[in-house]
C-alpha positions in Angstrom: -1.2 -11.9 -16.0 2.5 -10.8 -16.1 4.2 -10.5 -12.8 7.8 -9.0 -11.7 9.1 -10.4 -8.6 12.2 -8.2 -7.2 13.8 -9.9 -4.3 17.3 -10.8 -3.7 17.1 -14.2 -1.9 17.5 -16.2 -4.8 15.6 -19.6 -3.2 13.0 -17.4 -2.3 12.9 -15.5 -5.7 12.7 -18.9 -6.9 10.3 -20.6 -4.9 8.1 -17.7 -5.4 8.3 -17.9 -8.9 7.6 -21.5 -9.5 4.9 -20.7 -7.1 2.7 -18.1 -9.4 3.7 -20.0 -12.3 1.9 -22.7 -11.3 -1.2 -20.4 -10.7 -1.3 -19.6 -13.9 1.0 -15.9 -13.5 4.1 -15.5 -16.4 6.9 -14.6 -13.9 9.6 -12.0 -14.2 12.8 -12.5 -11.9 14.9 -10.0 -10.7 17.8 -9.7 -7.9 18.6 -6.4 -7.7 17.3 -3.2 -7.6 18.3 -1.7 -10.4 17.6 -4.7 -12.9 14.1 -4.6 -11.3 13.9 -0.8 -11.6 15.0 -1.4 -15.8 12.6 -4.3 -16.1 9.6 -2.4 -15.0 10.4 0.7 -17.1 10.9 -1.5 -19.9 8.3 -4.1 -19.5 4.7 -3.7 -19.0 3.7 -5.7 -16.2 0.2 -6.3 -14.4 1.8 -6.4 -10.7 5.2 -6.3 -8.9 6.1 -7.9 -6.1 9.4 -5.9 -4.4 11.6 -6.9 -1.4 12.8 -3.9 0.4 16.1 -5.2 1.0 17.7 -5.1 -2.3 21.7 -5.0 -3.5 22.4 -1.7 -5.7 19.3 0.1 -4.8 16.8 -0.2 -2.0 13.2 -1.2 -2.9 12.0 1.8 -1.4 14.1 3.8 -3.9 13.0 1.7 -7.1 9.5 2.4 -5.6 10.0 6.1 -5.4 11.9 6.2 -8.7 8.8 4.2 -10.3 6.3 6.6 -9.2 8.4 9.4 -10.3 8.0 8.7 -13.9 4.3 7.9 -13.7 4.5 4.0 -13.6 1.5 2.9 -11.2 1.8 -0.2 -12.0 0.1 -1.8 -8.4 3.3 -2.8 -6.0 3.4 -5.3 -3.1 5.9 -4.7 -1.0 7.9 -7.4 1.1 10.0 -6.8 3.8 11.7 -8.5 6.6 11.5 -5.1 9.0 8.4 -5.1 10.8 7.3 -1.7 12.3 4.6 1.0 11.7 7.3 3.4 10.0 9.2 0.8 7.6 5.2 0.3 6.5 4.5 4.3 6.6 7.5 4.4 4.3 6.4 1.9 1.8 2.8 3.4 1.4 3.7 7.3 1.1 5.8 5.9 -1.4 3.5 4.7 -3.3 3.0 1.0 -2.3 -0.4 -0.5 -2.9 -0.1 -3.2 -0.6 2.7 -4.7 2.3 3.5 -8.1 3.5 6.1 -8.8 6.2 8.2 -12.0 5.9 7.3 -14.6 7.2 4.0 -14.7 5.5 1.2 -17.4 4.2 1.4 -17.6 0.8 -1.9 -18.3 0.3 -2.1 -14.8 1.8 0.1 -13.5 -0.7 -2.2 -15.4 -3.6 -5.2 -13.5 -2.3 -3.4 -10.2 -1.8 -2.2 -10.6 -5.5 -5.4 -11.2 -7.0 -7.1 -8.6 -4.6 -4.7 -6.3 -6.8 -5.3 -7.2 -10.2 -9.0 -7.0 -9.6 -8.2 -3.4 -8.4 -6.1 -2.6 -11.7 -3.5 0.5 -11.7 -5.7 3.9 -12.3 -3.6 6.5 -12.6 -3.0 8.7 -8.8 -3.1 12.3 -8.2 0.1 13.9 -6.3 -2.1 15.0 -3.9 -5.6 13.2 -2.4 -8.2 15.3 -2.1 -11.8 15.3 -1.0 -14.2 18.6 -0.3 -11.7 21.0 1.0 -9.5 18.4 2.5 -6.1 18.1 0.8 -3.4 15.3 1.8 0.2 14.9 -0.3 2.1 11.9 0.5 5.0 12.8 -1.2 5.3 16.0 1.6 3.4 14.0 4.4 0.9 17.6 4.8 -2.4 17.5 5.4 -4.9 20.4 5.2 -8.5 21.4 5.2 -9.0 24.3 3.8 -5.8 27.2 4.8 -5.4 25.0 8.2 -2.7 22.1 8.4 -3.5 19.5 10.6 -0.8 17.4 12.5 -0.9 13.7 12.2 1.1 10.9 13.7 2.7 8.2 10.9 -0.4 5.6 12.1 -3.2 8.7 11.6 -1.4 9.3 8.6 -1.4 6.4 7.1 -5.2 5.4 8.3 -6.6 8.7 6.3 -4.3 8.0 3.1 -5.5 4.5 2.8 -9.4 6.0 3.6 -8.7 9.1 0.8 -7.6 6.4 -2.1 -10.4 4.2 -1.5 -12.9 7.1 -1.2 -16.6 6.3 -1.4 -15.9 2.4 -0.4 -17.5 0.8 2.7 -14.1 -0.9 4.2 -14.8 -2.8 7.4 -12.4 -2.8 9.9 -10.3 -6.2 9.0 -9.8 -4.2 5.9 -8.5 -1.1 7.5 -6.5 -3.2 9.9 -4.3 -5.6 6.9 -3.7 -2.7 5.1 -2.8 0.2 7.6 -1.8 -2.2 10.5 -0.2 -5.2 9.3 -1.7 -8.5 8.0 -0.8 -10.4 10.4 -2.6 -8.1 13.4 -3.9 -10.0 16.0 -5.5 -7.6 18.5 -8.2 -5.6 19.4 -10.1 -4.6 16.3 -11.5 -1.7 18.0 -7.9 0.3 17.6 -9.7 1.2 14.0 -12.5 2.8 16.3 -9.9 4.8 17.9 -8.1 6.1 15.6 -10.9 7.0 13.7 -11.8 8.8 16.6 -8.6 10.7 16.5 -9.1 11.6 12.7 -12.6 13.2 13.6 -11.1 14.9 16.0 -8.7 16.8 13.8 -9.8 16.7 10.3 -13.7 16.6 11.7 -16.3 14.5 12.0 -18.3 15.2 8.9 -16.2 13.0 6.0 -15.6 9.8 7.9 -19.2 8.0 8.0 -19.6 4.9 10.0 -21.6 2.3 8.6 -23.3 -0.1 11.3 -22.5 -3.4 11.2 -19.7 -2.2 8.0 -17.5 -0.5 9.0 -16.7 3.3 7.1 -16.8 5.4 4.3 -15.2 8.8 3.5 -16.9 10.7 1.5 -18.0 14.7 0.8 -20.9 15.8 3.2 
């Protein structure tokens, strides 16, 4: 499996590198944005791991430039910012998943393969189930001629729920991908902002699955 890792800290890049190697990965390095932007254009790769924080052009822009031209290649994003709207960024974007430094890198092995298995199917602009409509690239939602008003967290919560449409996702799952991996509170915030969803997209897409978690799907 062929891996790009994009992060300017060069004993990091390196670390990380001799890292996956070891784990059986072939390892791309690059150190700035734009020789990671030209490498993934130019190279087919199974993953990418991209730092945020990147000389020449921000990771956020290479992201957005990548998805631009069709490349859904699966991303994991790293970042040394830490806050619900640095994350937002990263997955309307386009991000498939987000790790704030410090992090486990046995965390960042699982999060890795957890991609690969999941593969890079090609996205629509806009996520759509029954007459719901959500675009990421215009942060709108709708159902039907109505558009509904979300905060970033709400929005984030149903775009993560529309992509992996007709999956049971417990709530751990919910929380390391919308929250932040390293979440450490209630769990029952999923509960309540599933709540909030109901309340304005309604209650008939979101099933609950005792003892699961929940599942959008079509009525």
């Amino acid at each position: 499996m062929r891996v790009l890792v994009v992060e300017d800290e060069r004993a990091f890049a390196e670390t990380l590198r001799k890292g996956l190697t070891a784990e059986g990965f072939a390892v791309e390095v690059a150190h700035t944005g734009p020789d990671g932007l030209w490498l993934a254009r130019e190279q087919p790769f199974d993953v990418i791991v991209l730092d945020i924080m990147l000389p020449g052009m921000s990771g956020y822009e290479v992201l957005k430039r990548l998805r631009q031209n069709e490349n859904w290649t699966p991303v994991l994003v790293l970042t040394a910012k830490d806050g619900e709207y640095d994350e937002a960024d990263a997955f309307d974007l386009g991000a498939d998943d987000y790790l704030t430094k410090p992090f486990s890198y046995v965390v960042l092995l699982a999060r890795l393969r957890a991609l690969l298995r999941r593969g890079a199917p090609e996205r629509p602009a806009v996520l759509t189930l029954a007459d719901l409509r959500l675009d990421p690239a215009a942060r709108t939602v709708h159902r039907g001629e109505r558009e509904i008003e979300l905060t970033a967290r709400e929005f984030g919560l149903l775009e993560f729920l529309l992509r992996r449409r007709g999956e049971a996702l417990s709530k751990r799952e919910i929380l390391t991908h919308v929250w932040d991996a390293h979440y450490d509170g209630d769990e029952n915030i999923v509960e309540v902002y599933i709540g909030y969803l109901r309340r304005k997209i309604g209650p008939d897409l979101i099933q609950t699955l005792r003892g699961v978690g929940y599942r959008m799907s079509a009525p």
